[in-house]
C-alpha positions in Angstrom: 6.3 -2.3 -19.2 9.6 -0.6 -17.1 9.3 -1.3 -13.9 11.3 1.9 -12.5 9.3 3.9 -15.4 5.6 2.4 -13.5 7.2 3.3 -10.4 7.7 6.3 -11.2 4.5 7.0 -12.7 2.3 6.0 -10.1 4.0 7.8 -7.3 3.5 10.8 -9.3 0.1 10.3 -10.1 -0.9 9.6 -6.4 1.0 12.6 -5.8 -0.9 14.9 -7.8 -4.5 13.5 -7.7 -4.2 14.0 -3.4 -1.3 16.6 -2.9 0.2 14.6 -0.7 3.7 12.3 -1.0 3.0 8.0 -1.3 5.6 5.4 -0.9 6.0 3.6 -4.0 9.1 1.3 -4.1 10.4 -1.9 -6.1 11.2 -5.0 -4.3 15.0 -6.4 -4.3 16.3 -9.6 -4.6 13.3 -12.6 -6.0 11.3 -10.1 -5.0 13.1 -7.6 -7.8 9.2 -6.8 -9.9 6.8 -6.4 -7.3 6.3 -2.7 -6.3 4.8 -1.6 -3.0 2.5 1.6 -2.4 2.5 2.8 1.1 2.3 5.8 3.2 6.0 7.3 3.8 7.4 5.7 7.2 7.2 9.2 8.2 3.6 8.5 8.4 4.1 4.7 9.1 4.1 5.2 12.8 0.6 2.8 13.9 1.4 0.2 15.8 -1.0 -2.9 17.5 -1.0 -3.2 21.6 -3.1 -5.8 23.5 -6.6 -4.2 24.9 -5.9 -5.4 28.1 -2.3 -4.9 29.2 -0.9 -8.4 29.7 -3.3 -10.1 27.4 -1.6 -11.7 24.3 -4.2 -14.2 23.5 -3.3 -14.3 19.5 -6.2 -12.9 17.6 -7.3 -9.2 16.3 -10.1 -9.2 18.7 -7.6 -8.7 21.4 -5.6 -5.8 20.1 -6.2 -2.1 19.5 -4.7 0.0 16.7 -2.7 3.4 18.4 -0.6 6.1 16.4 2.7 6.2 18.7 3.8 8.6 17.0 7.5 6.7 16.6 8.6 5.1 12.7 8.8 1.5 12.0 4.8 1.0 12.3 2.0 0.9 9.6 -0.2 3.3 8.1 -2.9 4.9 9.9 -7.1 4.5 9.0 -6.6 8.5 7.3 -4.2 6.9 5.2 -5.5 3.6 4.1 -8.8 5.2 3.6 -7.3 7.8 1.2 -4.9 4.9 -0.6 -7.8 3.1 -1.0 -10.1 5.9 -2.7 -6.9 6.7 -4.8 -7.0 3.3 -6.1 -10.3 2.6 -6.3 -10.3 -0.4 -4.3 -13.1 -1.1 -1.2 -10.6 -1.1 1.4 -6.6 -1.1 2.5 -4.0 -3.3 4.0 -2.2 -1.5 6.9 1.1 -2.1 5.1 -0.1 -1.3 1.3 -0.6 -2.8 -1.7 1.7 -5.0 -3.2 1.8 -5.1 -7.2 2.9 -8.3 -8.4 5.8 -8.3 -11.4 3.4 -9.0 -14.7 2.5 -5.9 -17.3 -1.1 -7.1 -16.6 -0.9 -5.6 -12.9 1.3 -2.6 -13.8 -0.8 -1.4 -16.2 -4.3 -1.7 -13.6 -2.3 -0.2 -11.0 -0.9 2.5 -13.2 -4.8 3.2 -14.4 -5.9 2.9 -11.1 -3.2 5.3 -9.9 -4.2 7.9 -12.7 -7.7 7.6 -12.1 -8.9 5.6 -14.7 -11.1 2.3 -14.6 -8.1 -0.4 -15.4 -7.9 -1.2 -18.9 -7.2 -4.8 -17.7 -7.2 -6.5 -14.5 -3.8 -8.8 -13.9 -4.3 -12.4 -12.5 -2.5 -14.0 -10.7 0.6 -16.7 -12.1 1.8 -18.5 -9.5 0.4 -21.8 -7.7 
């Protein structure tokens, strides 16, 4: 399976089944089959702040998700929720999904993308 072609594809069935425009881009480099569904970064503007200002004790019960309205962030709970209902899966990353490069996992995704139950289910291949 084409890589530009399941790229393609996908954006344009996520497009029509929720009228509203996804991110869906191929990775460069070693990275050159993976393909990444997002939000738009016009839409990626959530960022993480400590709950108490001057408290950066590692750990996610310390922070607290805000939409700064400013690019450069991650998608918002409206838009993993929806992502996540699109693709039939329980819940969403705050930076997307990330396809790995294998037939197996283009064609779920693609299913998943047109609203089907995946014909096959990829696994993983590396260590």
């Amino acid at each position: 399976m084409d890589r530009n072609e399941t790229i393609r594809r996908i954006k344009t069935a996520l497009e029509h089944r929720s009228g509203k425009r996804w991110s869906v881009t191929g990775g460069r480099g070693t990275a050159y089959g993976w393909i990444t569904i997002a939000a738009p970064p016009a839409r990626c503007t959530w960022h993480h702040r400590p709950k108490v200002a001057g408290d950066t004790t590692p750990g996610t019960d310390h922070w607290e998700e805000y939409d700064s309205g400013e690019r450069g962030g991650y998608m918002g709970p409206a838009d993993r929720e929806a992502l996540a209902k699109l693709l039939s899966l329980e819940r969403m990353h705050n930076q997307g999904e990330s396809i790995p490069s294998s037939n197996a996992y283009y064609q779920e995704f693609l299913d998943r993308a047109e609203g089907r139950r995946p014909s096959v289910v990829g696994t993983p291949y590396w260590d």
